[in-house]
C-alpha positions as CSV (number, residue, x, y, z in Angstrom):
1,X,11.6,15.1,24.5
2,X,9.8,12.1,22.8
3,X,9.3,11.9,18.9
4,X,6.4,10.4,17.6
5,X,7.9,7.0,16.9
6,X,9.1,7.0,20.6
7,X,5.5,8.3,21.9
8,X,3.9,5.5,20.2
9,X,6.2,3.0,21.2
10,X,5.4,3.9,24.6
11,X,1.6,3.9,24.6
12,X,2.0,-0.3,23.1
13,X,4.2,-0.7,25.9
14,X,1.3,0.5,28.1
15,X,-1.3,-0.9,26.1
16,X,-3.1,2.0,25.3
17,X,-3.2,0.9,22.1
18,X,-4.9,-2.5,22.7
19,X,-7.2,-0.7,25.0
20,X,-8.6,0.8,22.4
21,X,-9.2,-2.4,20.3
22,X,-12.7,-3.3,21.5
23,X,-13.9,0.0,20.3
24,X,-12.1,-0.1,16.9
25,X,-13.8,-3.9,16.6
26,X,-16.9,-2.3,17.4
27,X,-16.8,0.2,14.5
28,X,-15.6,-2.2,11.7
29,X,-18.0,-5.3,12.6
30,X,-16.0,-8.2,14.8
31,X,-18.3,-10.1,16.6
32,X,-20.9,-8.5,14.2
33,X,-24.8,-10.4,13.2
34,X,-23.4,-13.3,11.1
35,X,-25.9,-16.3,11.3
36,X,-24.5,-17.4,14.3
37,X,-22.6,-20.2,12.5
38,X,-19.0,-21.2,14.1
39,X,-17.8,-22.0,10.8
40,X,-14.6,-20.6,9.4
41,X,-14.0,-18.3,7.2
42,X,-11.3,-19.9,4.5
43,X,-9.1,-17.2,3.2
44,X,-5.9,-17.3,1.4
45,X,-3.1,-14.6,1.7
46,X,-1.1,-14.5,-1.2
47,X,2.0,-12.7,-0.8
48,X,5.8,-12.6,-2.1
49,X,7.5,-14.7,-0.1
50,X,10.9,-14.8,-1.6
51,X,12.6,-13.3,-4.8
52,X,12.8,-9.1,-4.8
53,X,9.4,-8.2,-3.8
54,X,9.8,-10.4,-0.7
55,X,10.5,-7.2,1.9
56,X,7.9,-5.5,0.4
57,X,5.7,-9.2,0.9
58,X,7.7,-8.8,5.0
59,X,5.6,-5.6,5.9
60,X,2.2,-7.1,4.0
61,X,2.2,-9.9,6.2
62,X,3.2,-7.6,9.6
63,X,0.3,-5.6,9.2
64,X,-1.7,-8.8,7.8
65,X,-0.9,-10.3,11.2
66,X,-1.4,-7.3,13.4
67,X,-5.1,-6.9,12.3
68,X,-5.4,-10.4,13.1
69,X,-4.0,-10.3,16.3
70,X,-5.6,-7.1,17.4
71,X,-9.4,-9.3,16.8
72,X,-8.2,-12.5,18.2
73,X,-8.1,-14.0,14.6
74,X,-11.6,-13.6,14.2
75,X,-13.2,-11.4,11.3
76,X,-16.8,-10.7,11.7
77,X,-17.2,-12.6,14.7
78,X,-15.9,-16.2,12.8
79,X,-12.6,-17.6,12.9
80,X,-10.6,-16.9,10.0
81,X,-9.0,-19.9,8.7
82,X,-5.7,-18.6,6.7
83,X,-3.6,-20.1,4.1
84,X,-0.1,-18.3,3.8
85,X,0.9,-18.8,0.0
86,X,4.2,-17.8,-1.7
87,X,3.3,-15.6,-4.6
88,X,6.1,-16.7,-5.9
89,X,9.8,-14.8,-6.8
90,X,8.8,-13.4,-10.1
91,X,5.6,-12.4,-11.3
92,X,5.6,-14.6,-14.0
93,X,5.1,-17.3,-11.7
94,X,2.2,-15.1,-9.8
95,X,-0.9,-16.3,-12.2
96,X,-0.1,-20.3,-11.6
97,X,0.1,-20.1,-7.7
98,X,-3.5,-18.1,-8.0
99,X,-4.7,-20.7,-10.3
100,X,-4.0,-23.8,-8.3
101,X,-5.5,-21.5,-4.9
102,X,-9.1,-21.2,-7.0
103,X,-8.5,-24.7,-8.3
104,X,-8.1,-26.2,-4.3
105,X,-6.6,-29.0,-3.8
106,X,-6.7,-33.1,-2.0
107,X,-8.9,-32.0,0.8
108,X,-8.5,-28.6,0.5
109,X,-11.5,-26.8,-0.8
110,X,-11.2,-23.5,-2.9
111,X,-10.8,-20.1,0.0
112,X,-14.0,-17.8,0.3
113,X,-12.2,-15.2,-0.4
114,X,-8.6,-14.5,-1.4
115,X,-6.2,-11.5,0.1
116,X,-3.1,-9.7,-1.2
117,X,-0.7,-10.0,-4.3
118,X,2.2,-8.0,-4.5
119,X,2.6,-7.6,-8.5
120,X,0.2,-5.4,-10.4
121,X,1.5,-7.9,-13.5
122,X,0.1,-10.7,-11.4
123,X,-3.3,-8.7,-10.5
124,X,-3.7,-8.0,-14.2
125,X,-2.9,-11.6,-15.3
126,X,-5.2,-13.3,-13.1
127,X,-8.3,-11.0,-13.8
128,X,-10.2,-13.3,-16.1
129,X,-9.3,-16.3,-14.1
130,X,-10.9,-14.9,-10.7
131,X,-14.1,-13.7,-12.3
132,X,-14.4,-16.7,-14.1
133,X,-14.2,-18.6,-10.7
134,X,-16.4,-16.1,-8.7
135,X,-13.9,-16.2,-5.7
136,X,-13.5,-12.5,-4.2
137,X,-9.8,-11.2,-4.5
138,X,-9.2,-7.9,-2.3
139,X,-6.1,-6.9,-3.9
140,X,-3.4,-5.2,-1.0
141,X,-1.0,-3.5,-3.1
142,X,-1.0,-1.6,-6.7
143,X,-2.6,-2.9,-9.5
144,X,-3.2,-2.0,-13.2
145,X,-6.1,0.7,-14.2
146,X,-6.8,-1.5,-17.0
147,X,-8.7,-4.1,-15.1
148,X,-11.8,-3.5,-17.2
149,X,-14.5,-2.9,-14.6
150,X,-14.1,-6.2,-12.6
151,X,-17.1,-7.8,-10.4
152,X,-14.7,-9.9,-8.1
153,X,-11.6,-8.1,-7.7
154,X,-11.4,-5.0,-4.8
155,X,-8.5,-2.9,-4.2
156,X,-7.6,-1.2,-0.6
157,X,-4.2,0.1,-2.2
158,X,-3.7,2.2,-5.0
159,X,-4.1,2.4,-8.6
160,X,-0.8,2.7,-10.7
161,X,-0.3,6.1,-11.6
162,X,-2.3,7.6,-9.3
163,X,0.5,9.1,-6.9
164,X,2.4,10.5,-10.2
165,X,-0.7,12.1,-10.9
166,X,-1.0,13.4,-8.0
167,X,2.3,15.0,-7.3
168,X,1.9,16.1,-11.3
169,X,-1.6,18.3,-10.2
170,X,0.3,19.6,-7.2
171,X,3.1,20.5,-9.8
172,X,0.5,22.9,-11.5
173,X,-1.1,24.1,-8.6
174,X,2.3,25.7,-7.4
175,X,3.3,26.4,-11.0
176,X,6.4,24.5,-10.5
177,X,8.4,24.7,-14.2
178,X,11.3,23.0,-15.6
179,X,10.9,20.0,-14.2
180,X,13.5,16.6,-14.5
181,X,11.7,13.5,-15.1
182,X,13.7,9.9,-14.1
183,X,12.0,6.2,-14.0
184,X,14.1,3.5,-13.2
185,X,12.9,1.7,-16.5
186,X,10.6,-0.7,-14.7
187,X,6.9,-1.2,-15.2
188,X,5.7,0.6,-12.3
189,X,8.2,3.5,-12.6
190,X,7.9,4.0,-16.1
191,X,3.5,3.8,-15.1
192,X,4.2,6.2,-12.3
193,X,6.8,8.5,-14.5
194,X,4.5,8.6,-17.1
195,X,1.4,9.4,-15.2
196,X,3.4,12.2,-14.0
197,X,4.3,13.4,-17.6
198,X,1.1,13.6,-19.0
199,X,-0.6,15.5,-16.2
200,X,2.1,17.9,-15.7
201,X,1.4,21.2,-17.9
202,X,5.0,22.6,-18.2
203,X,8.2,22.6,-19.2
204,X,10.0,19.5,-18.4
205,X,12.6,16.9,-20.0
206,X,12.9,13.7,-18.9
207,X,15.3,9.8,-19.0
208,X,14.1,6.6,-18.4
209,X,16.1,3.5,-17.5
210,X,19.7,5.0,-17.7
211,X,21.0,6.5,-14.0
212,X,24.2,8.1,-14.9
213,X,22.5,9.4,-18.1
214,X,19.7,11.2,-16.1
215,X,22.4,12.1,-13.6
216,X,24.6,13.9,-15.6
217,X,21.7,15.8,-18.0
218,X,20.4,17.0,-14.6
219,X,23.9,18.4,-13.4
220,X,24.6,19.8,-16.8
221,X,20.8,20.7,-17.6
222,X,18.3,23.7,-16.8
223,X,15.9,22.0,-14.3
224,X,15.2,23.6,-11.5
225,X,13.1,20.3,-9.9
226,X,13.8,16.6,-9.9
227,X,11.3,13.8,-10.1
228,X,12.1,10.3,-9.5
229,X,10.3,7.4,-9.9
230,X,11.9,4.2,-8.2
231,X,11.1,0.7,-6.6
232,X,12.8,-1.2,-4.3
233,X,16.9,-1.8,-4.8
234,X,16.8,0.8,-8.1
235,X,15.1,4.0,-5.5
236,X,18.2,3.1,-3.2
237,X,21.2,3.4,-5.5
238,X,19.3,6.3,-7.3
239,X,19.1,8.0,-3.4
240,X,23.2,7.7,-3.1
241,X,23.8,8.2,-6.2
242,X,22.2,11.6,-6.8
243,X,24.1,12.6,-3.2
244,X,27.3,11.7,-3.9
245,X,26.6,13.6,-7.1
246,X,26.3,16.4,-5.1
247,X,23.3,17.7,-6.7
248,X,21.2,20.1,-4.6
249,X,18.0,20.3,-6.6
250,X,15.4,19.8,-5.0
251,X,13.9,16.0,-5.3
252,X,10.2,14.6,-5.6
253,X,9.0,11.4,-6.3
254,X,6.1,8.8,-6.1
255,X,5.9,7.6,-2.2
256,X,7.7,4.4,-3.2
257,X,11.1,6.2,-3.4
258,X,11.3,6.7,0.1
259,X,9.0,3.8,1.6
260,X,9.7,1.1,3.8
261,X,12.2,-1.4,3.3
262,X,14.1,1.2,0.7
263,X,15.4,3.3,3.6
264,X,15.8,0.8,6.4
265,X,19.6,1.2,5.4
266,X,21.2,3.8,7.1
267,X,22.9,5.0,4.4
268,X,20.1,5.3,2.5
269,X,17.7,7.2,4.7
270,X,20.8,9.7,4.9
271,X,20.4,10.4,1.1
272,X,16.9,10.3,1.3
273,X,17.1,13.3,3.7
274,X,14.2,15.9,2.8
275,X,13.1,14.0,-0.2
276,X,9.4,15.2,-0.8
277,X,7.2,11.8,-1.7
278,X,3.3,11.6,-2.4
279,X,1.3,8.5,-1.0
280,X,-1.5,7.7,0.4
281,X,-0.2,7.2,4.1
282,X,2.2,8.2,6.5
283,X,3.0,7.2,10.3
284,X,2.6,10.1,11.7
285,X,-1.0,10.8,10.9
286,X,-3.1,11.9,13.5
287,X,-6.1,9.8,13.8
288,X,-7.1,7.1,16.4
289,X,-7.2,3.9,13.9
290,X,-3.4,5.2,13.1
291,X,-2.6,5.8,17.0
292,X,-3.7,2.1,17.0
293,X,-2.0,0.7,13.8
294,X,1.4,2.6,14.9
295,X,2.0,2.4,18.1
296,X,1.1,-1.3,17.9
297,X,3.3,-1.8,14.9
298,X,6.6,0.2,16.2
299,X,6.1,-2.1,19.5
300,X,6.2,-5.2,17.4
301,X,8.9,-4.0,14.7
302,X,11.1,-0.9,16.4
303,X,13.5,-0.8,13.7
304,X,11.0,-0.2,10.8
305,X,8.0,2.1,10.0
306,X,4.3,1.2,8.9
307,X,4.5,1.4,5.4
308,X,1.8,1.5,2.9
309,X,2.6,-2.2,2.2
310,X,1.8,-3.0,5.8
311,X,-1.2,-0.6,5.8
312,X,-3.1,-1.8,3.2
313,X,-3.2,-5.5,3.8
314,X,-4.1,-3.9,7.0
315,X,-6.7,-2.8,5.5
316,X,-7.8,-5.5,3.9
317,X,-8.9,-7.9,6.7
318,X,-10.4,-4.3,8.0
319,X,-12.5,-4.3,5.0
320,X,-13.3,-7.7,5.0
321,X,-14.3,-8.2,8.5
322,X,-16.6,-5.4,8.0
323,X,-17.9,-7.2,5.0
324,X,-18.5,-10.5,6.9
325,X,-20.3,-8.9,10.0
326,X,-23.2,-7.7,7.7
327,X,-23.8,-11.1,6.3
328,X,-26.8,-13.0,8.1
329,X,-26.9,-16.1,5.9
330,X,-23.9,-18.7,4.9
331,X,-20.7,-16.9,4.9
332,X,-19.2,-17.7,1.5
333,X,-17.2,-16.2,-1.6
334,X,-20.6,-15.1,-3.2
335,X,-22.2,-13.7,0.0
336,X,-18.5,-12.1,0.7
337,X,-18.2,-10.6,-2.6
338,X,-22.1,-9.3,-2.3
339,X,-20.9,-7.7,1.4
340,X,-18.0,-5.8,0.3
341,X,-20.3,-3.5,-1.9
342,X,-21.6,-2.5,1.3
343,X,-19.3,-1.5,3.9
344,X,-19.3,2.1,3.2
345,X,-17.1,4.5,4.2
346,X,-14.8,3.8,7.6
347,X,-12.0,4.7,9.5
348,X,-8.8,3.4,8.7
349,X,-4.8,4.9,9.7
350,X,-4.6,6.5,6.2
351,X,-8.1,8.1,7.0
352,X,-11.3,7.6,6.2
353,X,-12.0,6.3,3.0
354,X,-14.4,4.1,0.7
355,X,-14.7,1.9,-2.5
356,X,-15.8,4.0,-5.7
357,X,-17.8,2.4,-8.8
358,X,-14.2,0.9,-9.8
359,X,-14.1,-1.0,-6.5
360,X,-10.7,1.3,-5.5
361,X,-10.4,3.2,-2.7
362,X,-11.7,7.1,-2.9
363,X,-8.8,8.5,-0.6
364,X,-6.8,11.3,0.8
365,X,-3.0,11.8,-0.6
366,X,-0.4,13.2,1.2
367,X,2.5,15.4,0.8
368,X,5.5,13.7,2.6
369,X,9.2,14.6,3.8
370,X,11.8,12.7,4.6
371,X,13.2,14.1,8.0
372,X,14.7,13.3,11.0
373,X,12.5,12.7,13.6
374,X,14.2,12.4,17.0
375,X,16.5,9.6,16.2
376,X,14.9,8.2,13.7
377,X,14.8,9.1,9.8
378,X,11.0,9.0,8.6
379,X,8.2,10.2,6.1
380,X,6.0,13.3,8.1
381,X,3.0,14.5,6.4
382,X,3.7,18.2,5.1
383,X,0.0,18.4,3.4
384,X,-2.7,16.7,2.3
385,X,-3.2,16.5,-1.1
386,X,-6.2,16.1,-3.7
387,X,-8.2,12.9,-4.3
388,X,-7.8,11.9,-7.8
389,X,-11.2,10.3,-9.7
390,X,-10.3,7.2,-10.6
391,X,-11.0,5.8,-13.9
392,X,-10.0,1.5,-13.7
């Protein structure tokens, strides 16, 4: 019998999947009523193209280039004219790469609009120097909740602490007590971690930063539940770690434990085995723009799943193309940036969703497990979960 990786695999192979493209361009506006102009539009995709984030900065650009592909590289019916930019391997470097991308440079004119950004340090650091420029930035990964009602920046992704939240309400609705709380230290597991912590109404006890500390109060302790909260390289050695601990409490975390690149190791997606994750996308949802986004994604990667990463910068050209196709005058970063406040709500393979007053995305999150799926180890969708109201 087929799995659902192997089912989607097949319909790319048959091109199902681009069949269904026209109809999918149709909905979101390519080929839309621009002014009829052949121009280009200029956009720059800012990504991590080397350091730690750059896996994470691997799957952005996949599903980057699948949207692109999947509408012959045109986004509202123009060509779209893309810059590929190294966000550099730290975020402290981040904030100069977007500032010499407003600034242009030689013959190269600032974008109309600018996609992506891996680090929610970078999206908070460069906040004043986009508005101040008046260049639209639709951010395609987490960012800050302090971004103090910006006119110029859009997020298709997430807002740091909202999946910790999340998991936190879903804590209370089940009535879930003594609870463990880990973060790996970093920024965005200690945001996540602490999210979690301050929604969550019962008893709980909690470590940050020290593995082997958390490790051994949670053998030696009264919890009956584990949270994590884990990025990258720290979610993988906190996966083997709590196994070949042999602890058999149950295990929760923020979808970033268990996305993407983390368990593309074998040995990793073994300890990751029925680890329960909340995030705002899964591969196996059921709904056409997914069916689309999947199956063409497996066909082009077949040793890695869509992850959010992928989806959302997606989901950004999605967006944007929208946004261009109900412009009738000059396509540029003010007409852009006017657009976006338009689009509405639309289909997309996390579901349908929209922009809020905050410019970030009203959305669906899901309840995920780590299984075995046919040959394959991946997250499946066990529930759907609230949508938080979002305050940045």
């Amino acid at each position: 019998m087929l799995n659902r990786r192997d089912t989607l695999k097949l319909f790319a192979s048959m091109g199902i999947a681009g069949a269904a493209a026209p109809l999918l361009s149709a909905c979101t506006g390519s080929g839309g009523s621009g002014s009829g102009s052949n121009a280009p539009v200029r956009l720059a995709f800012i990504y991590p193209q080397s350091g730690a984030m750059q896996p994470m900065g691997d799957e952005m650009r996949a599903g980057f280039e699948l949207y692109l592909q999947q509408h012959n590289h045109l986004l509202g019916g123009r060509p779209a004219q893309v810059s590929y930019v190294n966000e550099g391997g730290s975020p402290s470097e981040g904030p100069a790469v977007v500032a010499g991308v407003l600034k242009g440079t030689g013959n190269t004119p600032p974008p109309d609009v600018i996609v992506g950004i891996g680090s929610s340090a970078v999206m908070a650091a460069v906040r004043d120097s986009i508005e101040k420029a008046q260049i639209p930035l639709i951010g395609a990964n987490g960012s800050p909740a302090n971004l103090l009602s910006p006119k110029y920046i859009w997020r298709v992704s997430y807002v740091d602490g909202d999946a910790g939240g999340v998991l936190a309400n879903y804590f209370n609705q089940r009535q879930i007590d003594h609870v463990y709380v880990y973060d790996d230290g970093s920024v965005d597991g200690k945001t996540e971690a602490d999210a979690f912590r301050s929604t969550f109404k019962r008893t709980q006890s909690s470590q940050s930063g020290s593995m082997n500390q958390a490790l051994n109060e949670i053998q030696n302790g009264n919890a009956r539940v584990v949270v994590a909260a884990c990025n990258g390289a720290a979610a993988s050695s906190f996966l083997k770690a709590y196994r070949n601990a042999g602890i058999n409490l149950p295990l929760y975390g923020p979808g970033f434990l268990t996305e993407g690149f983390v368990v593309e190791d074998k040995s990793v997606a073994s300890a990751a085995r029925d680890v329960y994750t909340v995030l705002n996308y899964a591969p196996d949802l059921d709904n056409d723009a997914n069916r689309q986004f999947a199956s063409q994604y497996f066909g082009q990667h077949p040793n890695s799943e869509p992850s959010t990463y992928a989806m959302a910068s997606y989901d950004a050209l999605n967006v944007l193309d929208r946004a261009i196709s109900l412009i009738k005058d000059d396509v540029n970063a003010h007409t852009i940036n006017s657009a976006l406040g338009g689009v509405g709500q639309f289909d997309s393979p996390r579901g349908q969703w929209q922009f809020n007053q905050s410019r970030t995305p009203q959305q669906t999150w899901y309840l995920r497990q780590f299984m075995k799926d046919g040959r394959v180890w991946q997250n499946n969708v066990i529930q759907r979960l609230d949508t938080p109201t979002l305050t940045a």
